[in-house]
C-alpha positions in Angstrom: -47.7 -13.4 -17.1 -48.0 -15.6 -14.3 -44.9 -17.8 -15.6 -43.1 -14.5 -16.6 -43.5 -13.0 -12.5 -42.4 -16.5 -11.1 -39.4 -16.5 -13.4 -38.9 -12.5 -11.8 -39.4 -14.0 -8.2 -36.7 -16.6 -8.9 -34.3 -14.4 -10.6 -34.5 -11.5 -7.6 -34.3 -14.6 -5.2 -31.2 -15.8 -6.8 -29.7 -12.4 -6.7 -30.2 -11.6 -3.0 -28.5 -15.3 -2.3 -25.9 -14.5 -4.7 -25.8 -11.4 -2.4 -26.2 -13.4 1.3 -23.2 -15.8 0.3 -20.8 -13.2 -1.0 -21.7 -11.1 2.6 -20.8 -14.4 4.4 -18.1 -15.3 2.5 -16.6 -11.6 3.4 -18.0 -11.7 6.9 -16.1 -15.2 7.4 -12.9 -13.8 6.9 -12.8 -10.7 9.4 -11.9 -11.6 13.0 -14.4 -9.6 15.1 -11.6 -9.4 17.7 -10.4 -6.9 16.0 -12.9 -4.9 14.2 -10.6 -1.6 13.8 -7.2 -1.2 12.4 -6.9 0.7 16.0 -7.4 -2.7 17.2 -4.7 -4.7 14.9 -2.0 -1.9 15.7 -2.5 -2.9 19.4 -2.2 -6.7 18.9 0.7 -6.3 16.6 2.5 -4.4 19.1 1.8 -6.9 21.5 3.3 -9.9 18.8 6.3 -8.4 17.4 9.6 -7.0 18.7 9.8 -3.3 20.1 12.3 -2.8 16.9 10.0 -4.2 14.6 6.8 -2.5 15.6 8.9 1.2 15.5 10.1 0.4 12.0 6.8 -0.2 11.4 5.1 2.5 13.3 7.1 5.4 13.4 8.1 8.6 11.0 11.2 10.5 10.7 12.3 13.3 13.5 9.2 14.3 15.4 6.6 12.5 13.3 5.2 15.8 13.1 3.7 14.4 9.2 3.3 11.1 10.1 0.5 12.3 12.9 -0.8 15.3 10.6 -1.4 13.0 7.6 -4.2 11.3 9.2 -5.5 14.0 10.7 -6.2 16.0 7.8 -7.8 13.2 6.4 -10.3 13.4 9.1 -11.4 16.7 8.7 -13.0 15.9 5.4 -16.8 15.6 6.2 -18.9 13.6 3.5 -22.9 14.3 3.2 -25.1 11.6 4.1 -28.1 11.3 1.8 -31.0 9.2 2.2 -34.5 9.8 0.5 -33.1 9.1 -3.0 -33.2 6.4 -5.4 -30.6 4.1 -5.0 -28.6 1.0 -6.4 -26.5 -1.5 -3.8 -23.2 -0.2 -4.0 -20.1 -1.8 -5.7 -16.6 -0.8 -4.8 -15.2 -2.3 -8.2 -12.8 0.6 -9.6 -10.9 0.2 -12.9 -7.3 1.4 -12.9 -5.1 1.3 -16.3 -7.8 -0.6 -17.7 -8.4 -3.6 -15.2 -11.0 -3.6 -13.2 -10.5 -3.9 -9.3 -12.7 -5.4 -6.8 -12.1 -1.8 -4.3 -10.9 1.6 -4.8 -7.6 -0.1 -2.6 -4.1 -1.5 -3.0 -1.3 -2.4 -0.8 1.4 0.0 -0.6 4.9 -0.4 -1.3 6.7 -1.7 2.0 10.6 -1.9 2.7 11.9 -5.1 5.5 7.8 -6.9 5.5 9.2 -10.5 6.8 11.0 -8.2 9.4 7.7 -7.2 11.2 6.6 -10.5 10.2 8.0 -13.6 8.6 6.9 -14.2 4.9 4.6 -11.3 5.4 5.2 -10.2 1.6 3.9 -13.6 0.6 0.7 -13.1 2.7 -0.4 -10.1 1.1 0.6 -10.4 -2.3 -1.5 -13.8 -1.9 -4.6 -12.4 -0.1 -4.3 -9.3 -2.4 -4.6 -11.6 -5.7 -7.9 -13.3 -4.0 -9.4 -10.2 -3.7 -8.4 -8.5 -6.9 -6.5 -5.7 -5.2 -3.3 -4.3 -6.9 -0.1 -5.3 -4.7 2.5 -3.5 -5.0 6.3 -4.6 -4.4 9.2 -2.7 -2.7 12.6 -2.9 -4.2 13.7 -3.2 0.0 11.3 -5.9 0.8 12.0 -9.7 1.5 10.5 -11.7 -0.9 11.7 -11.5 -4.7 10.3 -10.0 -7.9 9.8 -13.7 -9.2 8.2 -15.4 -6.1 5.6 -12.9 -5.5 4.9 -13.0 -9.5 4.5 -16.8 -9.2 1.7 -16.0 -5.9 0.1 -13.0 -7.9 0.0 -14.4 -11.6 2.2 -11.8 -12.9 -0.3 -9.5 -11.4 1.6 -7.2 -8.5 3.1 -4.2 -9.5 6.8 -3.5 -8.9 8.6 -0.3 -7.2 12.2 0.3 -8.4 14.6 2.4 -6.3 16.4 4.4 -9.0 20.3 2.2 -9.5 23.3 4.0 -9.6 24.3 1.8 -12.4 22.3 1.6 -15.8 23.1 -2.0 -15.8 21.6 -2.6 -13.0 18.3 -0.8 -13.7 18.3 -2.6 -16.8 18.7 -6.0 -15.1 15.6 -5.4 -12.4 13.3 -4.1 -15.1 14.3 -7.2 -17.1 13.7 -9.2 -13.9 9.6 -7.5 -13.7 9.3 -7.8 -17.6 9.8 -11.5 -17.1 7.9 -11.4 -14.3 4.7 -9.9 -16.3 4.9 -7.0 -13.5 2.0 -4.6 -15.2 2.8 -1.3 -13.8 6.5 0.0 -13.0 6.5 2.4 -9.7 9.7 5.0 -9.6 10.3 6.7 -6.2 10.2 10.2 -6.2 11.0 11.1 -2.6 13.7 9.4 -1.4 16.8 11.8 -2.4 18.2 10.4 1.1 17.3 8.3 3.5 14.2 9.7 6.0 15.9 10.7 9.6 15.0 7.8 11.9 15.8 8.3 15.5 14.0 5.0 16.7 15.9 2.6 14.0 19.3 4.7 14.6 18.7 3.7 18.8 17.7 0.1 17.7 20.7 -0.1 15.0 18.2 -1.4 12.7 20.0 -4.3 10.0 18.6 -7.2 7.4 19.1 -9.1 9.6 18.4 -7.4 13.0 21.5 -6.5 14.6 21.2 -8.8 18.0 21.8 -5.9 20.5 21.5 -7.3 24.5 18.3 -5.0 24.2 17.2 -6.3 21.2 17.4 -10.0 22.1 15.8 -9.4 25.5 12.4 -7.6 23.1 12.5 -10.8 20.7 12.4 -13.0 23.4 9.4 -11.0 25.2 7.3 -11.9 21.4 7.9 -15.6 21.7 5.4 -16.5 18.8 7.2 -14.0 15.9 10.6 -15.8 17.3 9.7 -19.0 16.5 8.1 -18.1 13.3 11.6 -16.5 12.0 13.2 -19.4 13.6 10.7 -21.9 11.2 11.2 -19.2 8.1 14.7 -18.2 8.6 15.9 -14.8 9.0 14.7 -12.2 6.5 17.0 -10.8 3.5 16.7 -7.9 1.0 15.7 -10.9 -1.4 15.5 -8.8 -4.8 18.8 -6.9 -3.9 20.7 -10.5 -3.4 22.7 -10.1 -6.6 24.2 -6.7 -6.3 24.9 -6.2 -2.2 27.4 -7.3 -0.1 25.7 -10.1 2.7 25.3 -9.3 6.3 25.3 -5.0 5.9 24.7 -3.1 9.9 22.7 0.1 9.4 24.9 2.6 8.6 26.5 -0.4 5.9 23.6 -0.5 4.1 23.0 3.2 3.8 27.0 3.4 2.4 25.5 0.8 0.0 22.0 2.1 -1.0 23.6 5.4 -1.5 26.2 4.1 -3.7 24.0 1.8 -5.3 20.7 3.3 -5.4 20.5 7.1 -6.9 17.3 8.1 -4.9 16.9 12.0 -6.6 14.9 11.5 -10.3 15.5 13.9 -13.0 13.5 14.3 -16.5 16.7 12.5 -18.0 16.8 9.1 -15.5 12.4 9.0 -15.9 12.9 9.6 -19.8 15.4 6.6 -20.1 13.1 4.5 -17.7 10.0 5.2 -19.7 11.9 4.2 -23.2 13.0 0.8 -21.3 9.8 0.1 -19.4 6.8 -0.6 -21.8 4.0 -1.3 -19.3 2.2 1.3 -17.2 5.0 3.8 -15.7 4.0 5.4 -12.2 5.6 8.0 -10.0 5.5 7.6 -6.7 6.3 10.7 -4.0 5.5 13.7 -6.1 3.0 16.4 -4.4 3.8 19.2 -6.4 2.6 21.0 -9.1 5.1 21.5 -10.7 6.5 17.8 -10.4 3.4 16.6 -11.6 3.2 18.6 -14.2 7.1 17.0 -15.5 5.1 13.9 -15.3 2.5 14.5 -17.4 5.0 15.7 -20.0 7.0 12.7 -19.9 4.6 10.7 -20.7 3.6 8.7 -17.2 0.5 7.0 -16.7 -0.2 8.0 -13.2 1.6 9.5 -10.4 0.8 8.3 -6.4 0.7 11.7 -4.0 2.7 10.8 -1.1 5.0 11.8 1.6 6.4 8.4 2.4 3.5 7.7 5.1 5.6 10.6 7.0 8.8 8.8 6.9 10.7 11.2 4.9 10.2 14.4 6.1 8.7 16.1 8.5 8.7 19.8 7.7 6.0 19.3 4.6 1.9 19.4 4.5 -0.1 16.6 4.6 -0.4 14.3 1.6 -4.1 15.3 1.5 -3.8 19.0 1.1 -1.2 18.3 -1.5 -4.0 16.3 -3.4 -6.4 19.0 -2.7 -4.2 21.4 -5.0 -3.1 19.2 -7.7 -6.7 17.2 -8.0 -8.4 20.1 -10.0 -5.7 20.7 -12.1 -4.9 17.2 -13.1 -7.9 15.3 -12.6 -8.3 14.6 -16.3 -5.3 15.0 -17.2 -3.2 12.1 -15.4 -3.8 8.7 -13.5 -4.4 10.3 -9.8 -3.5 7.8 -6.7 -2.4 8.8 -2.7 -1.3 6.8 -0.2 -0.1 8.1 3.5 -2.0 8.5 6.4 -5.0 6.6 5.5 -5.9 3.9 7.7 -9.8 2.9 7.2 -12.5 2.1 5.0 -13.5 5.3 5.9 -10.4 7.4 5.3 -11.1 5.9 1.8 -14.1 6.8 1.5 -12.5 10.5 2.6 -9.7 10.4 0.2 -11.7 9.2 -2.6 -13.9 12.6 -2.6 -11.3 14.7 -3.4 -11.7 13.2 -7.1 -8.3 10.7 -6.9 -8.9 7.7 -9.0 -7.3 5.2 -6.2 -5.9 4.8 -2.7 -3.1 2.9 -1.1 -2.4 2.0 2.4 0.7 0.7 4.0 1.1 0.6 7.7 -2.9 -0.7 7.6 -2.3 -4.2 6.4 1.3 -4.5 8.4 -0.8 -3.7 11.3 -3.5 -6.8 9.9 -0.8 -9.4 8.8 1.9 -8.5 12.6 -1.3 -9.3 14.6 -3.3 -12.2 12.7 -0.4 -13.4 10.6 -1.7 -15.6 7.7 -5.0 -14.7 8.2 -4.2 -11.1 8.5 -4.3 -10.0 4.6 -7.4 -11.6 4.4 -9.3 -10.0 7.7 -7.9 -6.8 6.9 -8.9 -6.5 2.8 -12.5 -7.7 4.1 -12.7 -5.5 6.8 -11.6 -2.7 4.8 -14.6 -3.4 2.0 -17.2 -3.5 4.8 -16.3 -0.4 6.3 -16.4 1.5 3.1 -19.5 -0.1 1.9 -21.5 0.7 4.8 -20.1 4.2 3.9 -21.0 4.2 0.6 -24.9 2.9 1.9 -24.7 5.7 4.1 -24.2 8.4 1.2 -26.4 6.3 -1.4 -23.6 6.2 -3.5 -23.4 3.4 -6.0 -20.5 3.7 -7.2 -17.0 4.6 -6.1 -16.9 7.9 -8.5 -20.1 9.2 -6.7 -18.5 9.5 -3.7 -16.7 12.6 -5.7 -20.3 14.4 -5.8 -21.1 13.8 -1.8 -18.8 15.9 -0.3 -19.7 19.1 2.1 
């Protein structure tokens, strides 16, 4: 017996400096400078250009949605419970049957190496160390192949819908090759989102050099020399079908002509007979378009108004969830993204009965201010805040957060 309880002793010991070196190891990568995404949204507009920071920061019109989705969020109120028995809690979280490390991925995210050079790179690698999905935009600056190589064939890609069947065919070839697991089509871009701060900066890939936009590049010395040392950013996946050098209004001649934004049963039905890994729609928050997916066949569908960069005349993302989750719960693969920003909006979102979050603007914020330590602090950060949730609820798992709402 004696033997038996010192073998116990050992084991428990083991376990709790299993635990002590993983919370270190976690710990070590969070910069308590800036324990808040409030606080990386500060220091990034502090590093990067006033154009930069808007693209990165801003909605469409009056960001009358972009403010709302957030604040929704937070009126969700979770029950604390505490005189219960209880189990350490893990945020692993499977998703189209891999298991994640968090109930989190990285959003979708059009001109990254503009806010900051190679910031595609940064996530997609920090993302594959913590076993978080990544997810690649079409409009982004690194390619399908490079961030493949980074993630293992691991990150997921987004497809804008092409004009041309050839071309469609040639991109999905492109993430086939690429081992991309999951395919996400945009639902919500039928036009480009009204911008007024990128129409007043004449936003391009690359920049257009304005007199007013030189003077705010030169005021963020250290994201200068950085694009300087990288080179200047280009739509890196699009290289084979665009025209170079394209000004604003260019590239929205091209992306229109290229690109057909507005999805129809017919386009998604020859998409899902091409694409034979997980097929995900992205943009939908109605019924009824969810519904359309379910029939076609998708795997999962992401609720989400374009972080508010679309339009500004709908509801928040999380009162469109909030209809659809009881409907579909069990029915379809349910992810969100827009407007959440913390480990605790997670935790928030996550009790509405969704399977899985995204975030966007969250780990710009993280990678503009700390660079190539910004993936990193930010997925760590992240975890702690939502595990110190999850202690706070004496929930265990991710799914019991679904039971601990008011």
């Amino acid at each position: 017996y004696g033997d038996h309880r010192d073998l116990h002793v050992r084991s428990r010991r083991q376990r709790q400096m299993c635990i002590r070196d993983s919370v270190r190891s976690m710990k070590s990568e969070i910069n308590y400078n800036y324990p808040s995404v409030a606080d990386l949204r500060n220091r990034a507009k502090s590093k990067i250009p006033k154009f930069a920071f808007e693209y990165l920061d801003g909605g469409c019109y009056d960001d009358v949605n972009l403010k709302k989705n957030t604040e929704r969020i937070r009126d969700i109120e979770l029950k604390p419970k505490y005189l219960v028995d209880y189990k350490a809690p893990s945020l692993k979280t499977e998703l189209f049957g891999h298991i994640y490390d968090a109930p989190f991925g990285i959003s979708p995210i059009g001109l990254q190496g503009l806010m900051w050079p190679k910031s595609p790179e940064i996530l997609a690698k920090a993302a594959f160390d913590h076993n978080i999905p990544f997810v690649l935009s079409t409009v982004t600056t690194a390619s399908i192949e490079k961030i493949s190589e980074i993630t293992e064939g691991k990150a997921w890609f987004q497809l804008y819908h092409p004009a041309e069947e050839s071309v469609t065919k040639d991109i999905l070839k492109r993430a086939e090759v690429a081992e991309c697991p999951v395919l996400v089509i945009l639902a919500d871009v039928p036009s480009f989102g009204y911008r007024p701060r990128d129409i007043r900066n004449g936003l391009s890939m690359p920049p257009k050099m304005t007199l007013k936009n030189i003077i705010n590049a030169l005021k963020r010395p250290h994201w200068s020399l950085q694009t300087i040392i990288h080179g200047q950013p280009s739509f890196e996946i699009l290289k084979p079908y665009m025209p170079k050098k394209l000004n604003l209004g260019q590239l929205a001649k091209f992306m229109d002509a290229t690109f057909s934004g507005r999805l129809n049963e017919e386009k998604i039905k020859k998409i899902r007979d091409l694409w034979k890994g997980k097929l995900v729609l992205k943009g939908a928050e109605s019924v009824q378009d969810i519904e359309i997916a379910c029939q076609l066949g998708l795997d999962g569908v992401i609720v989400s108004n374009h972080g508010g960069r679309q339009v500004d005349v709908g509801q928040a993302t999380i009162d469109s969830i909030r209809t659809i989750a009881p409907l579909y719960k069990d029915k379809i693969t349910l992810m969100m993204d827009s407007g959440i920003r913390g480990g605790a909006d997670v935790a928030r979102v996550m009790s509405t009965g969704i399977d899985f979050s995204f975030m966007g603007r969250t780990f710009m914020y993280g990678v503009s201010a700390l660079g190539k330590k910004g993936g990193h602090h930010t997925i760590s950060m992240l975890k702690t805040q939502l595990t110190q949730i999850m202690e706070q609820l004496s929930c265990s798992r991710v799914a019991d957060i679904y039971k601990n709402k008011v």
